[in-house]
N, C-alpha and C positions, 0 to 999 in steps of 0.2 A: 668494457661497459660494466657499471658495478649495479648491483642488482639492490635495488629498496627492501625494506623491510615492510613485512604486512603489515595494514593499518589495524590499529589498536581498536579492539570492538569499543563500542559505545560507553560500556560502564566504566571500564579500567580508565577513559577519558576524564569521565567523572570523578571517580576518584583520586587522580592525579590533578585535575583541577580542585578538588578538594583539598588536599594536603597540601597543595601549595599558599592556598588562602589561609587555611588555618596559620601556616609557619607564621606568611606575614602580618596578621592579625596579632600571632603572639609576640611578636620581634615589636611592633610597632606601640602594644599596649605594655609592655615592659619599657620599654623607653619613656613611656609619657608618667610612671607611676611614680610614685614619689619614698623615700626611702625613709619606710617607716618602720621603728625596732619594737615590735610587739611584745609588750609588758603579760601578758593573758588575755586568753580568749575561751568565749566559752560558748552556751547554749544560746538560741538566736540571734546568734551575732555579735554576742555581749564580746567587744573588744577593750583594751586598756593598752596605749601606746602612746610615742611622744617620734616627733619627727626631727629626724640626724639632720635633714636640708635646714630647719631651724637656729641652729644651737650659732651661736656668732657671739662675738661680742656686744654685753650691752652698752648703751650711750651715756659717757655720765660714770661708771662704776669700774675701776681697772679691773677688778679680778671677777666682776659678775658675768656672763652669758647669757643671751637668749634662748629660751626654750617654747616648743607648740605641744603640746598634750590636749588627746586624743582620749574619750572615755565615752563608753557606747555602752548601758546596760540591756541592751537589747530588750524582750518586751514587758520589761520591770518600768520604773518611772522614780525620781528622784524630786526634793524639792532642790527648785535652785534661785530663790530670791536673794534680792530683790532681780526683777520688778514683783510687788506681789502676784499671791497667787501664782505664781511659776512652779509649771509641771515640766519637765522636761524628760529624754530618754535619750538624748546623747548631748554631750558638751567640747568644744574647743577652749583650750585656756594657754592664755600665752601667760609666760613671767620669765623675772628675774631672776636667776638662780646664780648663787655664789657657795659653790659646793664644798672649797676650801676653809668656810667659814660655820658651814649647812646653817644657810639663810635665805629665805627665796622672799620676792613679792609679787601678787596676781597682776598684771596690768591689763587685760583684757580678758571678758569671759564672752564667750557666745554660748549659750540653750540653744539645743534644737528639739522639735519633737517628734512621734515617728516614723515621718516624713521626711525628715530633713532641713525640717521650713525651719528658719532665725525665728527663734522668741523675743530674741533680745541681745544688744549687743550694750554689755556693759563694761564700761574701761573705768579706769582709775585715777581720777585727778592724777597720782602722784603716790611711789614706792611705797605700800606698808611692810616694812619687812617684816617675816614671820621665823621664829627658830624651826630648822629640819629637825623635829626630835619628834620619838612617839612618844614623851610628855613632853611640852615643853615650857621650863620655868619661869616662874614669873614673880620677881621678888618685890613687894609691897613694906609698908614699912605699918606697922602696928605699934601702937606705943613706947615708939622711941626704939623698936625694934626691928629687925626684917625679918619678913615670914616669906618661905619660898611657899610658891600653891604651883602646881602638877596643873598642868591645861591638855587638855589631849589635843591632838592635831589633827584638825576637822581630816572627816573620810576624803573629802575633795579634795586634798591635799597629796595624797599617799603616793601619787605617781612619781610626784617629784622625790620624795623622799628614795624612791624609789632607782632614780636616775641616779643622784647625788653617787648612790650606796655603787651601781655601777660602776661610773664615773671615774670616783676615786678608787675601785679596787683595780683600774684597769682593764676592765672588761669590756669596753667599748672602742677600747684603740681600734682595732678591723673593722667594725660596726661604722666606726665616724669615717673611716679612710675610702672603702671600699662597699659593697652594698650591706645591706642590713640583714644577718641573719639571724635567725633566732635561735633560741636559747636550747 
């Protein structure tokens, strides 16, 4: 006859029912999360990130890629027109990036405000491309001559610059393969 073990008082119950939930609460919300390589992070949440499940070939472009960038200045505010008047405090922005070339263009931008709520969802007829450069040149012709003029590259921009500069130095082979670690 084999002898039972004494029943577990009341709280240890609890608590082993506890940690079991917790595991699969954390097992089950890592599965669902999406594999995102954080650029910086800072005070209220202010994040700056582009998502690896994104990055694909783009349609139309042999050597461009898709990219989704992620930019949260937590409880700061940005303009982001059009549409006027656009207040926002976090943005999604999709584009084109052709990093072999460092040349991107925006095709979709979502504002949100801070809430989360769509401001706006503004897409692009069709590719402006822009140079990856923190100037980037732009040569004019002045009588009968060509003048380079230095343009900076609007701040909304900088993620991307950002990836390219990964990208190509190799820094993201594990990052794209396997889950997204940070830096």
């Amino acid at each position: 006859m084999t002898q039972r073990p004494p029943p577990l008082p009341p709280f240890c119950l609890c608590v082993r029912l506890f940690v079991v939930a917790l595991v699969a609460t954390l097992a089950s919300a890592s599965a669902l999360a999406e594999r995102w390589y954080v650029l910086s992070s800072g005070s209220f949440d202010a994040r700056r990130a582009f998502d690896l499940d994104s990055i694909a070939p783009a349609p139309g472009y042999l050597t461009a890629m898709t990219l989704r960038v992620y930019v949260h200045v937590g409880n700061s505010t940005f303009g982001c027109a059009p549409p006027s008047d656009c207040i926002a405090t976090s943005q999604m922005t999709d584009y084109y990036v052709d990093c072999s070339r460092w040349i991107a263009a925006e095709i979709r931008r979502i504002p949100m405000d801070l809430r989360d709520k769509v401001i706006a969802v503004v897409e692009a007829p069709y590719p402006a491309w822009f140079a990856l450069d923190a100037y980037a040149s732009d040569l004019k012709r002045d009588r009968g001559r060509g003048v380079m003029e230095r343009i900076p590259l609007e701040l909304r921009h900088r993620e991307v610059l950002l990836f390219c500069s990964l990208y190509n130095s190799g820094r993201l082979n594990a990052a794209m393969t396997s889950g997204a670690p940070q830096r």
